[in-house]
C-alpha positions in Angstrom: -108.1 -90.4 5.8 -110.7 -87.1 5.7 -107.6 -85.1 7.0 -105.1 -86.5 4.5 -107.6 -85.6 1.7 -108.9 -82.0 3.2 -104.5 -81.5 3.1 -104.2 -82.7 -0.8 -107.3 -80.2 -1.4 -106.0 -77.1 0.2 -102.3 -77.8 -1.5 -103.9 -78.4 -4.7 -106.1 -75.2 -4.5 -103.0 -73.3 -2.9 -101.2 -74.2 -6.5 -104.2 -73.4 -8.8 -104.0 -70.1 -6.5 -100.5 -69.1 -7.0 -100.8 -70.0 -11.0 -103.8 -67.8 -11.4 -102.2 -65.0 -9.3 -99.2 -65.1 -12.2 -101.8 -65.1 -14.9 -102.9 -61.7 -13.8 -99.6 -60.5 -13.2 -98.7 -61.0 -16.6 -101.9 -60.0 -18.2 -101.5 -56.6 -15.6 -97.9 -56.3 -17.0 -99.3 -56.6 -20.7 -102.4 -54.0 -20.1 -99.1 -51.3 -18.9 -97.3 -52.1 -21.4 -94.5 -53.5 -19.4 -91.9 -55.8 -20.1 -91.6 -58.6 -17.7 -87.8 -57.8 -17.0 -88.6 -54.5 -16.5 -88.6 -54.3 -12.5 -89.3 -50.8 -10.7 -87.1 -49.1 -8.7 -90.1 -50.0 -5.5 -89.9 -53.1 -7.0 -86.0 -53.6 -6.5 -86.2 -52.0 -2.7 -89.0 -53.7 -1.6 -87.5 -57.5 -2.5 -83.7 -56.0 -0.9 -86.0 -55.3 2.3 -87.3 -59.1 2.2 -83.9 -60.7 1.7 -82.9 -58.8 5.0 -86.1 -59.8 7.0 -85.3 -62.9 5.4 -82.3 -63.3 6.9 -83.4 -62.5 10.5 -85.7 -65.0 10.2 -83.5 -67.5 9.1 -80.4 -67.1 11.8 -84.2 -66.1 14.3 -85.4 -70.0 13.4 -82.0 -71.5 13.6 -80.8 -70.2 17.1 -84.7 -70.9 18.2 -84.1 -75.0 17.3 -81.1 -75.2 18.8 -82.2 -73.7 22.4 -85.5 -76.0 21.9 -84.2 -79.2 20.5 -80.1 -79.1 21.7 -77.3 -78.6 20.0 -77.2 -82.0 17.7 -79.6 -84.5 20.1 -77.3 -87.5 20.4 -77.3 -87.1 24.0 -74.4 -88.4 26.0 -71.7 -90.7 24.7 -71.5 -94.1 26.4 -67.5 -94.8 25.3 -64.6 -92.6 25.9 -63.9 -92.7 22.8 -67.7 -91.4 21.6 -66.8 -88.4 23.2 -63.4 -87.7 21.8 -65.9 -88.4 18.5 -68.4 -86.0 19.7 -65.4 -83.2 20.6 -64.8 -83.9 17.1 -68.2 -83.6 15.8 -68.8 -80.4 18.0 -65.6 -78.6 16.5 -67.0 -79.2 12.7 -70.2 -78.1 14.1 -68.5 -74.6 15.2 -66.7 -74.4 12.0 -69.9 -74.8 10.2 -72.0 -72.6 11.9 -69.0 -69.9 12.1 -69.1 -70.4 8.1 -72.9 -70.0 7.9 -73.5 -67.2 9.6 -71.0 -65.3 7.7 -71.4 -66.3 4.5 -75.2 -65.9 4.8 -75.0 -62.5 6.5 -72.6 -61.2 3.5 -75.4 -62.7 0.7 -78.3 -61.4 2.2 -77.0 -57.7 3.4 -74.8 -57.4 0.5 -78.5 -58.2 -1.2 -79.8 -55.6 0.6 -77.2 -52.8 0.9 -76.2 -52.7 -2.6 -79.9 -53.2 -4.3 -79.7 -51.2 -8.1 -80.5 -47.4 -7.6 -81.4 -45.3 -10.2 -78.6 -43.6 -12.0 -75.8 -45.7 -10.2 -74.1 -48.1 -12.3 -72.7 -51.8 -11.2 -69.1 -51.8 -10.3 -67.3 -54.0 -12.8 -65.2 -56.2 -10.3 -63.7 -59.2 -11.8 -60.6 -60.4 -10.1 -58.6 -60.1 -6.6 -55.7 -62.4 -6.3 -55.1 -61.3 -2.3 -59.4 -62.8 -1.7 -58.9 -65.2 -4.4 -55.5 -66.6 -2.3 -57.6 -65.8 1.2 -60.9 -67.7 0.1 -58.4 -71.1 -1.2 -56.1 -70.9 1.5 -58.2 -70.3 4.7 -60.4 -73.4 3.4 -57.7 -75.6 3.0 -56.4 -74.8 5.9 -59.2 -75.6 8.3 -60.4 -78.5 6.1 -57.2 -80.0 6.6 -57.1 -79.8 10.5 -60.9 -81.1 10.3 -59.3 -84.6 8.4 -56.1 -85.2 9.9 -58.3 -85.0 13.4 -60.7 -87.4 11.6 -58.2 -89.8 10.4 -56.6 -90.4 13.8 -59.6 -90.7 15.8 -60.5 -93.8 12.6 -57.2 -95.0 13.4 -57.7 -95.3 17.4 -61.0 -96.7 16.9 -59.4 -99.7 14.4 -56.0 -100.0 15.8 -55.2 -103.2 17.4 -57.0 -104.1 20.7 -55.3 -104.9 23.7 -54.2 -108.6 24.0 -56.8 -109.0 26.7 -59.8 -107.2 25.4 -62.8 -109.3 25.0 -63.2 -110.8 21.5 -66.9 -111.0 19.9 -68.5 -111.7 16.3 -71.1 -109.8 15.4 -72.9 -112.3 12.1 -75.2 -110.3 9.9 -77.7 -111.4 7.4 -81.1 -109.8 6.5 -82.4 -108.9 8.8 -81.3 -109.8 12.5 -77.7 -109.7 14.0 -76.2 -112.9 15.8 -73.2 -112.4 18.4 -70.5 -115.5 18.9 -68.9 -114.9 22.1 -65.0 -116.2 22.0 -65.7 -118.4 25.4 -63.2 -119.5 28.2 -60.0 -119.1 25.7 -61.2 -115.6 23.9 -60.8 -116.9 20.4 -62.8 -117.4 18.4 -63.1 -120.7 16.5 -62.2 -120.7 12.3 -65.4 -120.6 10.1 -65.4 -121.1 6.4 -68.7 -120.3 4.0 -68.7 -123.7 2.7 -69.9 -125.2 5.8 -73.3 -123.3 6.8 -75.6 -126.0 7.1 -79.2 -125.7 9.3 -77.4 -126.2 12.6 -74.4 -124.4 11.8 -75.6 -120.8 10.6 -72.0 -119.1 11.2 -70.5 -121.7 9.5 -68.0 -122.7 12.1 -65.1 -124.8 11.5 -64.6 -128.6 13.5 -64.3 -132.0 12.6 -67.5 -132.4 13.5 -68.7 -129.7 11.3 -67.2 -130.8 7.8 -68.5 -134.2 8.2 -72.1 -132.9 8.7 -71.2 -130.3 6.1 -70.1 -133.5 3.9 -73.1 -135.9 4.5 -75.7 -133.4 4.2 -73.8 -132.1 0.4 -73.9 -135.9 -0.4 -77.1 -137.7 1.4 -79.4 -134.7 2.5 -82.9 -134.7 1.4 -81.6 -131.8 -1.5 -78.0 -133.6 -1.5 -76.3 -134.9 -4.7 -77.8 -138.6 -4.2 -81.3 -136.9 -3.9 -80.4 -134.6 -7.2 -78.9 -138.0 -8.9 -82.1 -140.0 -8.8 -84.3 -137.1 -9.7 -82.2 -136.9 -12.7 -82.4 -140.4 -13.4 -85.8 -141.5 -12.6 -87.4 -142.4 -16.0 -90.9 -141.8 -14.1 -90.0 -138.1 -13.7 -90.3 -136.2 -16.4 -89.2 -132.3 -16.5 -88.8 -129.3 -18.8 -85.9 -129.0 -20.0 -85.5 -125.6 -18.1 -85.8 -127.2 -14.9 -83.2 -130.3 -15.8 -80.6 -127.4 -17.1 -81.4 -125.7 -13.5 -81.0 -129.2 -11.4 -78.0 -130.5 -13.8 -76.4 -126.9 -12.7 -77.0 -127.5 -9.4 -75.8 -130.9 -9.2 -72.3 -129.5 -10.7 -72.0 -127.3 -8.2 -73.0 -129.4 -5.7 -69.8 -131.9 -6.9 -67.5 -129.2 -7.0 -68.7 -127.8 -3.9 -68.1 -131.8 -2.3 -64.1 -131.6 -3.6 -63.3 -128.5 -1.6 -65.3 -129.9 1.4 -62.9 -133.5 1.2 -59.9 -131.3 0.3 -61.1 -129.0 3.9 -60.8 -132.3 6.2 -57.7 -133.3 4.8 -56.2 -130.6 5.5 -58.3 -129.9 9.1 -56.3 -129.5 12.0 -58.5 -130.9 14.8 -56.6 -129.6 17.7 -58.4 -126.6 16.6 -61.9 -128.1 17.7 -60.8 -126.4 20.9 -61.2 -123.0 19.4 -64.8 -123.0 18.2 -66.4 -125.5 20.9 -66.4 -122.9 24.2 -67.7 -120.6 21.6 -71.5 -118.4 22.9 -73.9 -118.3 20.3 -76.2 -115.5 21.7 -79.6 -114.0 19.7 -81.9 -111.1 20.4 -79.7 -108.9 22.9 -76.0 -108.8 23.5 -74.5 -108.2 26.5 -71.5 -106.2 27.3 -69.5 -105.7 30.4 -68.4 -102.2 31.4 -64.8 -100.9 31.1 -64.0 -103.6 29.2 -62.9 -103.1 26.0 -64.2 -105.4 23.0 -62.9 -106.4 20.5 -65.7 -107.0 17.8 -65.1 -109.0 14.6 -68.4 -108.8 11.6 -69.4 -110.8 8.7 -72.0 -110.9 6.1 -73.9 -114.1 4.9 -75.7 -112.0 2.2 -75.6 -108.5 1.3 -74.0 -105.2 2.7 -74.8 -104.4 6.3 -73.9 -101.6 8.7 -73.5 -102.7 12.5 -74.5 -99.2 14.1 -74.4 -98.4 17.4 -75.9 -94.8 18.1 -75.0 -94.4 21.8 -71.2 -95.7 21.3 -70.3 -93.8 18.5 -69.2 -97.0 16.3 -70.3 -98.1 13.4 -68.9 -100.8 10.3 -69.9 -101.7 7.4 -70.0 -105.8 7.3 -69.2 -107.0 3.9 -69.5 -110.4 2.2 -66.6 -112.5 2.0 -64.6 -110.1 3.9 -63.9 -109.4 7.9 -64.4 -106.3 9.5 -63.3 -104.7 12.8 -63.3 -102.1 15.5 -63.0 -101.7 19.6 -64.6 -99.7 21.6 -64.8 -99.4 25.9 -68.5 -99.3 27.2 -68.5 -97.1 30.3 -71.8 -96.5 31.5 -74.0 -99.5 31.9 -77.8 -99.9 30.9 -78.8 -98.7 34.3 -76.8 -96.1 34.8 -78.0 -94.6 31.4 -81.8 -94.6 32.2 -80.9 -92.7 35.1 -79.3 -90.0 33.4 -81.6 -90.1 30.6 -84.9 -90.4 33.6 -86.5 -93.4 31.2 -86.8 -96.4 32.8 -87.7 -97.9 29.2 -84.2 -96.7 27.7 -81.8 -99.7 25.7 -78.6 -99.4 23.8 -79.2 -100.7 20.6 -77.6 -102.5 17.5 -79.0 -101.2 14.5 -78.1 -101.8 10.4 -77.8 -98.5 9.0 -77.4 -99.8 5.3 -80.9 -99.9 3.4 -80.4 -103.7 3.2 -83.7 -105.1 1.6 -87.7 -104.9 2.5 -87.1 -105.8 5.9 -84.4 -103.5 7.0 -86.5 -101.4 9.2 -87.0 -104.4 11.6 -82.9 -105.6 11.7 -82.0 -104.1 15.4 -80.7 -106.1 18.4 -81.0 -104.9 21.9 -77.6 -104.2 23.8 -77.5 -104.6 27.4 -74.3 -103.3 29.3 -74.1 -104.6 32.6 -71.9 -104.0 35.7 -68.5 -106.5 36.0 -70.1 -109.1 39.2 -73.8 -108.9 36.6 -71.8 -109.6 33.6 -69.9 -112.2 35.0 -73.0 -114.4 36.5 -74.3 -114.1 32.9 -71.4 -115.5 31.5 -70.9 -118.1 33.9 -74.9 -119.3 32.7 -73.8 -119.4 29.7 -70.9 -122.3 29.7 -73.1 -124.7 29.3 -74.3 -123.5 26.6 -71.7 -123.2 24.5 -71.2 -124.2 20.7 -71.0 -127.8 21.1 -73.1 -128.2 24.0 -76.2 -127.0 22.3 -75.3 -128.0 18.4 -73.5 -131.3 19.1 -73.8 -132.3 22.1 -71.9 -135.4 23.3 -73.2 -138.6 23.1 -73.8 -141.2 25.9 -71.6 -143.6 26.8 -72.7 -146.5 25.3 -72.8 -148.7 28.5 -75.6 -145.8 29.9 -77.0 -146.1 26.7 -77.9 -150.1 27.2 -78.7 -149.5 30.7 -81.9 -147.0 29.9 -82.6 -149.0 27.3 -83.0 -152.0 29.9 -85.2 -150.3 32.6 -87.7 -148.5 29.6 -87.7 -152.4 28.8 -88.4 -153.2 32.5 -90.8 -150.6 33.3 -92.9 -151.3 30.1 -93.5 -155.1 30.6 -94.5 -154.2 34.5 -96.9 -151.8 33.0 -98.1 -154.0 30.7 -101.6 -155.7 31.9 -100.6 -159.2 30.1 -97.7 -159.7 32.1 -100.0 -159.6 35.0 -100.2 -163.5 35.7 -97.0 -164.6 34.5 
């Protein structure tokens, strides 16, 4: 805290400094009875000397932090086609630089070469149709190689996957990522908004699911039977703000209740199949690699941006609206902290959208893992798909009567009063 406070002081003193310093330059200008747009001739040569020292220590500073820090510090691309992206990157890069050093060079030399001497007039230049063609041209011309190259790696990257990559969902919503894993079939089952109850966050579409979606609209604790008798309780009594704000709610509530009979009417439930092998997976996905994915995002909320630094992919996921891209992994987790010598490396998932108060925190880890390690992770994971851990099958009935017959047993042997019977 003294250091951040010893800072403000010298910057506020270094200000007062530099304001007093113009104070006597002006009262020094008025005591010689110069104008202040009068500048000297030592003046003029001195400040054309500065732009050219300025200039070397510009370019001097800029070569310096590319030798120390690398050329743009993304390190190596973990996709082949992050380093097509990067080939791309490096080539704008070149163009840029090219373009820098030139157009700085000709500012600051041109500042320095032709600085006003006495006696020599400006030169009265005002039009060139040869550098006027030459400055729109040349431009246009590299601008355009620069977006047609763009434009085809985009369309690579969101072209069609292969029939047999590996589909996956990435769900966002402020502010952590889920993953849905297609399962055994690689699809992945139907969702629809309408549905997203407590123990069906993504919303997924079965039988199953629109009859809990149904019961819980109609007979959950804030369902339209519970918003019926609040309304109709003579022992309740409410503002009329927050009867306007409940009698809105219930309306939406019964509108909400039409689409969801009008959805199992129309529910196909051969398509159960798609969504039940589905993989709900938190906190880290994992990705097999040389396999290409296939990934699919969504939005519950607002605008995120599924990032992912290391592949060279990123996607904005939208409400209401699917997005897309593939990409190949190619270098798994371990083989990355070797080349990078950090044991403590991980690919990451990160939102690169400012998406609320939280947004710093909305990451997930990404593990990429070698085919026979990917595999046995998958294979741990089938029995824990979407119906096995958020409607799971019942008991038989007959097993049912059965435990309840031997709790029965074991609690009258255990109970003391049965003793002498």
């Amino acid at each position: 805290m003294v250091t951040k406070l010893v800072i403000l002081l010298v910057v506020v003193l270094g200000i007062l400094a530099i304001a007093q310093m113009m104070r006597v330059y002006e009262l020094s200008s008025k005591l010689t009875n110069k104008q202040e747009h009068e500048i000297s001739n030592r003046d003029n040569n001195m400040n054309a000397k500065l732009m050219l020292l300025f200039m070397i220590v510009l370019f001097g500073s800029f070569i310096w932090m590319i030798l120390k820090y690398g050329w743009t510090g993304r390190g190596e691309a973990a996709a082949p086609h992050g380093r097509e992206l990067d080939w791309l990157m490096n080539l704008n890069l070149i163009i840029i630089t090219i373009t820098f050093f030139l157009t700085n060079t000709l500012l600051f030399f041109f500042s320095y070469k032709y600085v006003k001497k006495e006696g020599v007039p400006a030169l009265y230049y005002p039009h060139n149709n040869k550098l006027e063609m030459l400055w729109t041209v040349v431009p246009a011309c590299v601008l355009a190689v620069i977006i047609i190259l763009g434009l085809k790696k985009w369309n690579e990257a969101t072209d069609l996957a292969k029939p047999e990559a590996i589909v996956v969902e990435l769900f966002s919503k402020q502010f952590d990522w889920t993953a849905r894993y297609s399962g055994v079939n690689n699809k992945l089952g139907y969702f629809d908004y309408k549905l997203t109850t407590d123990n069906n966050e993504l919303a997924i579409m079965t039988t199953n699911t629109i009859d809990s979606a149904i019961y819980q609209m109609e007979s959950g604790t804030t369902g339209m039977e519970a918003l019926e008798a609040k309304l109709n309780d003579p022992n309740i009594v409410m503002v009329p703000e927050d009867r306007e704000k409940m009698e809105a709610d219930l309306a939406r509530k019964e509108r909400m209740i039409r689409l969801l009979y009008q959805m199992r009417e129309k529910h196909d439930s051969e398509l159960d199949a798609l969504a039940w092998d589905d993989i709900i997976q938190k906190d880290t996905l994992y990705l097999c690699k040389n396999k290409e994915y296939e990934f699919n995002f969504r939005s519950k909320d607002v605008i995120h941006s599924a990032y992912f630094p290391h592949f060279r992919a990123q996607m904005n996921t939208v409400p209401g609206l699917t997005t897309r891209f593939k990409f190949t992994p190619d270098i798994s987790t371990a083989e990355m902290k070797k080349i990078k010598d950090d044991e403590n490396f991980n690919y990451v998932l990160l939102c690169n959208k400012i998406c609320g108060g939280a947004h710093y925190k909305m990451r997930m880890m990404v593990v990429v893992l070698e085919e026979a390690d990917y595999n046995d992770w998958m294979r741990s994971k089938l029995n824990k798909t979407f119906k096995d851990t958020y409607f799971p099958q019942a008991a038989p009935v007959e097993q049912v009567v059965e435990e309840a017959d031997v709790e029965e047993v074991e609690a009258g042997e255990d109970n003391p009063e049965n003793e002498g019977e």
